[in-house]
N, C-alpha and C positions, 0 to 999 in steps of 0.2 A: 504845643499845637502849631505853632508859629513856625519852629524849626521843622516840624514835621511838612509842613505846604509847603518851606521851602525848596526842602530837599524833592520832593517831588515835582515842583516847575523845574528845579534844575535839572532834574532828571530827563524831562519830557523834553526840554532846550537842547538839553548835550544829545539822546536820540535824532532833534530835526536835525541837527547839525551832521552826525555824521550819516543820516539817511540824503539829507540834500548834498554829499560828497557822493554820495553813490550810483548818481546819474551819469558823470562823466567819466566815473572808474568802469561802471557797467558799458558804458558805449567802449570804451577803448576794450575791453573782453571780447565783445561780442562781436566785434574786426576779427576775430580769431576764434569763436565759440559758439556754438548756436545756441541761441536762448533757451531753450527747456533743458538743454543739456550744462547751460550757466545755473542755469538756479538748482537743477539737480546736486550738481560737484559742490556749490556752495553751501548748500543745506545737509550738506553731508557732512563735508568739514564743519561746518556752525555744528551741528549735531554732536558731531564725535567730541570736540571741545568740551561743551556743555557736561557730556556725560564724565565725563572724567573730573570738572571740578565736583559735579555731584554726586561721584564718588569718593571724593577726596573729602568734602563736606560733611559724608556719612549722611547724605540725606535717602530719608525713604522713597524709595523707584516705582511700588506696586500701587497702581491705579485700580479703583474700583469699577463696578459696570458701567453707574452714571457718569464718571470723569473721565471715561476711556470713550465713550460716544462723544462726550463735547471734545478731547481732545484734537480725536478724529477730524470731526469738523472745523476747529481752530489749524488744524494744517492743513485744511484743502481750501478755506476760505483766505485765511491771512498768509500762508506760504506758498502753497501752490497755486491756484487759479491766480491770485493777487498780484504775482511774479510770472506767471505765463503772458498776463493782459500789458503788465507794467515792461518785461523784456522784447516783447514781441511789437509794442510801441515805441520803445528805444529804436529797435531796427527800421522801425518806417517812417519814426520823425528825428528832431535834434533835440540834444540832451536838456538843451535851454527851454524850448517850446515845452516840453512833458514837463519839466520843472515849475512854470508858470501854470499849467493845468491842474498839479498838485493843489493849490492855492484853492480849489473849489472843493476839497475835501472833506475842508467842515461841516459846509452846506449840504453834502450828500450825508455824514454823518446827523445831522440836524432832523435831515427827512427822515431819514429811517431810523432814528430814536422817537420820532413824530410815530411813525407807524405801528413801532414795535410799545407806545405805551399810549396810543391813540391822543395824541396829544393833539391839541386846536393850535394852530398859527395865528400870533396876534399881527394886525396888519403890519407893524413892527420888520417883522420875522419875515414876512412874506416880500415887502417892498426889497428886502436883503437877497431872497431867493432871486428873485429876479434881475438885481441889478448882476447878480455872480453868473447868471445866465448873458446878462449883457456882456458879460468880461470876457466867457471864454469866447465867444464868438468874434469879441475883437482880439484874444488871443491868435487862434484860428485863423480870422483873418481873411474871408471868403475871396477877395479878390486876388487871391493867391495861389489859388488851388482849381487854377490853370493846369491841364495834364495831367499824364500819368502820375509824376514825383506829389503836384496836389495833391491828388487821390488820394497814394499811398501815406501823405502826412495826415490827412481826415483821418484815416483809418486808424492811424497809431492815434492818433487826440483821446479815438473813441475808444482805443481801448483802453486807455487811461482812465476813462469813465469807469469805466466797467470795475476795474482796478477798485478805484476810490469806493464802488457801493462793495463790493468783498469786505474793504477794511471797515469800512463802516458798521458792519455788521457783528466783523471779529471783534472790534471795540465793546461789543454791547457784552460778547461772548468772554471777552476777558476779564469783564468785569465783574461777572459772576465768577469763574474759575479762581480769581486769586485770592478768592474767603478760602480755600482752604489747598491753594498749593504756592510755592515761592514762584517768584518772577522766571529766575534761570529753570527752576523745573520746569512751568510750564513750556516756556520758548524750546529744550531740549524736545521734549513730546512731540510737541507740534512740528516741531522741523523735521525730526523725524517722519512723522506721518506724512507730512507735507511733498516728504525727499521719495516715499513709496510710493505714493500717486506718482510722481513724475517723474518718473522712472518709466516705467511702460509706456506714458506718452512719446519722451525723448527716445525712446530705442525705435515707437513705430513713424513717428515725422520727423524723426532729424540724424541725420549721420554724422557723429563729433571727428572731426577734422587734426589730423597730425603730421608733421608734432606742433605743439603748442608755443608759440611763443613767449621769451620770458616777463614778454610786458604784460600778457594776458595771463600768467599764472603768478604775479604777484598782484594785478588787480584783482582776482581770484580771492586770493587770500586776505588780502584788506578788506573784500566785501565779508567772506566770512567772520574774520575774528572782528572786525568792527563795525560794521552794519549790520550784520548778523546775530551774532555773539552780543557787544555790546549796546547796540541799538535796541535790539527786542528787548532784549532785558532791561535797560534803563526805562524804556518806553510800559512795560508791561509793570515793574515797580512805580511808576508815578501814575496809571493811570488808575491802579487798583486804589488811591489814596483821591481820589478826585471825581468828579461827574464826567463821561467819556467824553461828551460836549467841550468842556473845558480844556483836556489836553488835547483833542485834537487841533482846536481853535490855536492852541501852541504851535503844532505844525504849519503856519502858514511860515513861521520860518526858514522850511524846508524850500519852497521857490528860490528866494532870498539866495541863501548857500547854493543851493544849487545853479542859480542864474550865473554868480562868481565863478561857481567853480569851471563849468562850463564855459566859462571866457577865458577863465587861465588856461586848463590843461586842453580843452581843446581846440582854444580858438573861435567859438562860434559868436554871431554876432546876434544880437535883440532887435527887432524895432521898435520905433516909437511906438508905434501899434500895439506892440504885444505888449508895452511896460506899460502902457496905459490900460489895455486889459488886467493886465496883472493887480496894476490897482483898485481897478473897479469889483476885482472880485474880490479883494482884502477889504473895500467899502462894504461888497453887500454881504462880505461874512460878520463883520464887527457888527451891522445892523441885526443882521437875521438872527445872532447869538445876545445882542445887549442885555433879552429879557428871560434867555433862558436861564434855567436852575439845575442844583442836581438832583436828578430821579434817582429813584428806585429802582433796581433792577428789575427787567418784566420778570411774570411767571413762566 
């Protein structure tokens, strides 16, 4: 048992880590790619990947009626809309600000595992909500958002948001899916699914841009085979072993790597502002998670 929780936190660990690298691999692409037509190409490649080892694995492919609807919806909520809200925020803010907004993830997970098993917040829980509400705002940072470039950063923040209640949701959705498919299966499906929605979006709002450069076509590829490819899958095997609550609460790691990495590879700078946000919403996620438990998957 013991060995079994721990391969699955290290699981959930090694996901934050290389999904918090994929903020400043993603910005340096998207100098070069438009966002819907970024996560298209790379859920294609993660896809094609995927299917080949699970072909090679000789695992079974045919999905039934029920697990072909939630698959469905596991790729428009955790790949496509997820990745539209999350690339499309890249473009209007800096890799390091979205990285810090990540950090409130749990807390949207929190509410709508609240919602989806009608759970009561104990005042606990609730003083935690609010203090991660106080964080992002000092992420954010209102006296900053000054102008146009303001504006445009608000916007990416928010659709971060938006992002975060997707996964949130897919979280609850993967929980139930992995009683009876493997990690990589699932992640293959859904990327797929995922790469078919967005597809006909990216052909009618974005025109892809050539040629490509080669810095953006091996960030390309690292997001796929390793944020993609091994991310979901690492992430989707620990989470099926745990209460969603809990591995997401892992992801606050994802800020963390991501603030780094976005200081090395591209330079960007933090202010005290935003690191002090940052930690006021790692305060009110530790609160608002201290007394939860693992549920039961809803009906």
């Amino acid at each position: 048992m013991r060995t079994s929780r721990t391969s699955s936190i290290a699981s959930v660990v090694a996901s934050a880590f290389v999904w918090g690298t994929s903020f400043a691999v993603s910005k340096l692409a998207l100098r070069s790619i438009p966002p819907l037509w970024l996560a298209w190409i790379r859920f294609v490649l993660a896809s094609a990947i995927l299917l080949v080892w699970l072909l090679f694995r000789h695992e079974h492919l045919r999905l039934d009626r029920q697990v072909f609807g939630a698959m469905i919806l596991g790729g428009v909520l955790g790949y496509a809309l997820n990745h539209i809200f999350e690339n499309v925020g890249l473009v209007l803010s800096t890799a390091s600000e979205i990285s810090l907004m990540m950090g409130v993830f749990p807390v949207l997970s929190l509410l709508v595992e609240g919602l989806a098993y009608h759970r009561r917040f104990s005042p606990t829980a609730v003083a935690g909500i609010a203090l991660s509400v106080v964080g992002v705002a000092l992420i954010v940072d209102p006296r900053s958002l000054r102008g146009a470039l303001g504006g445009k950063r608000l916007l990416g923040d928010g659709l971060i948001i938006l992002s975060g209640i997707c996964w949130a949701f897919y979280s609850i959705l993967i929980k139930n899916l992995s009683k009876n498919s493997s990690a990589s299966r699932t992640a293959m499906f859904q990327m797929l699914f995922g790469s078919i929605v967005l597809l006909p979006l990216a052909g009618v709002f974005e025109r892809p841009v050539f040629p490509v450069p080669a810095a953006a076509v091996w960030a390309v590829i690292y997001l796929a085979v390793f944020c993609s490819v091994g991310g979901y899958s690492l992430y989707n095997y620990g989470v099926a072993r745990m209460a969603s609550t809990q591995a997401v609460s892992i992801l606050n790691l994802v800020p963390v790597f991501g603030v780094l990495t976005s200081w090395v590879v591209l330079h960007e700078t933090v202010t005290v502002m935003q690191l002090a946000g940052g930690a006021v919403v790692l305060l009110g996620v530790l609160l608002s998670l201290r007394d939860s438990s693992p549920s039961a998957s809803p009906s």
